[in-house]
N, C-alpha and C positions, 0 to 999 in steps of 0.2 A: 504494500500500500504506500502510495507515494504520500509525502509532506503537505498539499493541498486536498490530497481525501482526508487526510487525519485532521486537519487545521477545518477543513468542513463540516466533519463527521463531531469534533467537539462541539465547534458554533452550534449544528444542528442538537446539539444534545441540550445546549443550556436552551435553545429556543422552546424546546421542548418542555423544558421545566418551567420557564415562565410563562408560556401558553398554561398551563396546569394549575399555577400560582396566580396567575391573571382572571382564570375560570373562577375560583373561588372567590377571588377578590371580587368580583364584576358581582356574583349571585348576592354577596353581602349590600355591598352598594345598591342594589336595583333597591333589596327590602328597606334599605334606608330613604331612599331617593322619596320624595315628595311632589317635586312635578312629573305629570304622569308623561310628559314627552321623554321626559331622561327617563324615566322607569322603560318605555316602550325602548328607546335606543340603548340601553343594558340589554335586555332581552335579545334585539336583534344581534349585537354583537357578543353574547354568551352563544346563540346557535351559531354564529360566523366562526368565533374561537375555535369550536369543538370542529369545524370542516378544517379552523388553520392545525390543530394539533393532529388530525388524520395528515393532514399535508405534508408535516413536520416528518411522520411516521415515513410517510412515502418517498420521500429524499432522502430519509434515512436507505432507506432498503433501496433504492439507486445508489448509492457507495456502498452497501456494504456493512452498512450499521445499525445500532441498534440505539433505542432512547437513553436506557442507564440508569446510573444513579443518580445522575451529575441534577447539583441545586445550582438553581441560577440565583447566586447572592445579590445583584443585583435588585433583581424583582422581588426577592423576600424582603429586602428594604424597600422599597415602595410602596408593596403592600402593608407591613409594617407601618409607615409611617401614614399611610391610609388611613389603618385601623385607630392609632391612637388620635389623627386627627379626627373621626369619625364620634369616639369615645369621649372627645371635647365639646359637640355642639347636641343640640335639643335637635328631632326631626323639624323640618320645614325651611323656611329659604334660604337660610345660613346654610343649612346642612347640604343643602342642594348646589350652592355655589362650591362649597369644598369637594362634595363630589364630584362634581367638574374637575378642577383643580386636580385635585388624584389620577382621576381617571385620564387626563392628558398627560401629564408624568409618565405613566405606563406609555399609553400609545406613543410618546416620542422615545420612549428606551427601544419600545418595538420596532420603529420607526428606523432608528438610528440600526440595530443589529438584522434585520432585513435586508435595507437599503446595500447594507457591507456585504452580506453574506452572498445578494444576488449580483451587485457587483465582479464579486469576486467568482460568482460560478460564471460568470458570462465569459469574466475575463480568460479563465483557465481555458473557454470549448465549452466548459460543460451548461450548451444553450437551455437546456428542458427544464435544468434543475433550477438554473437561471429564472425563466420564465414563473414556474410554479411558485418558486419563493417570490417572484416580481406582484403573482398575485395576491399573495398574505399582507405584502408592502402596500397596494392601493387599497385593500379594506382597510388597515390602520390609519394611512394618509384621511380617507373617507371618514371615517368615525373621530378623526381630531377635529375633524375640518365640520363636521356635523356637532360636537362638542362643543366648538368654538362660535357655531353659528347659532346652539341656542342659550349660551352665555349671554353674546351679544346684543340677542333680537327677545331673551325675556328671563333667566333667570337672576342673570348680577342687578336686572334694574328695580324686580320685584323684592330683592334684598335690600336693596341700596335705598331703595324709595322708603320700605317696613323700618328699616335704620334709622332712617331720618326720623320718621315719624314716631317712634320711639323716643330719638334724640329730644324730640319737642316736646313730648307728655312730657318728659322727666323737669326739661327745662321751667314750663307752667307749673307741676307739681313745689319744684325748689323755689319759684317765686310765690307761690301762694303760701309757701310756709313761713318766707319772709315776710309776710306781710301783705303781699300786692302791690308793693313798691310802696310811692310814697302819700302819706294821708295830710288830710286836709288840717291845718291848725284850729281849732277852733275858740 
């Protein structure tokens, strides 16, 4: 086995684990999730995973390989740091902007070891294995970029809006303890 099956056959091995690690991570996140669009777009991407981790298998077994033991320390920090951010907030639109948050994390690690991985099969010859990993890269690319577009278009603003208006009860609240500001001499 030459130096570029083995150097793949690794890659493909941590991929594997954090497809695995991402899986679970995603099922936790949906049941947290509060807007029901990120809930649906969890879902769609937990059935995407489970086709990228058959994927994952199937490049395997075009070199020669098999999944392993091998933990992707990477993704178990992410997820990780997921969990505890998760463990920080109440369900609802705070929770939902952080799930966002996380769950781009992942997709750019993914993003980033795809991109190399398919790179690097193209460059070797090896086209197919290329292509197939090129497809697990455009769902991830798809799922940030859907991420990103329902940050933008309704979850950071329905936070940011509930924040403010928070900000202002408490603000009213602290003046009316004072006093109401300032009274009349009489």
């Amino acid at each position: 086995m030459d130096e570029i099956t083995k150097l793949m056959i690794e890659q493909l091995r941590d991929a594997y684990s954090a497809e695995k690690q991402a899986l679970r991570g995603m099922q936790k996140m949906m049941k947290a999730a509060t807007n029901e669009k990120l809930r649906q777009g969890f879902q769609m991407h937990i059935e995407q995973t489970e086709a990228q981790i058959e994927r994952v298998e199937q490049a395997l077994e075009q070199l020669g390989g098999k999944p392993g033991r091998k933990v992707c320390e990477a993704m178990r920090g992410l997820i990780e740091e997921a969990n505890h951010e998760m463990s920080d907030h109440d369900k609802g639109t705070m929770m939902d902007v952080v799930l966002i948050a996380a769950a781009q994390r992942v997709e750019h690690y993914e993003i980033a070891a795809y991109g190399t991985m398919a790179t690097l099969a193209k460059s070797a010859g090896m086209q197919e294995l290329g292509e197939l990993l090129g497809q697990t890269l455009d769902e991830e690319k798809r799922m940030d970029a859907e991420l990103t577009k329902l940050a933008e278009s309704e979850v950071n603003m329905a936070w940011i809006e509930e924040a403010r208006s928070e900000a202002e009860e408490m603000e009213g609240a602290n003046e009316n303890r004072r006093g109401g500001g300032r009274r009349k001499a009489s």
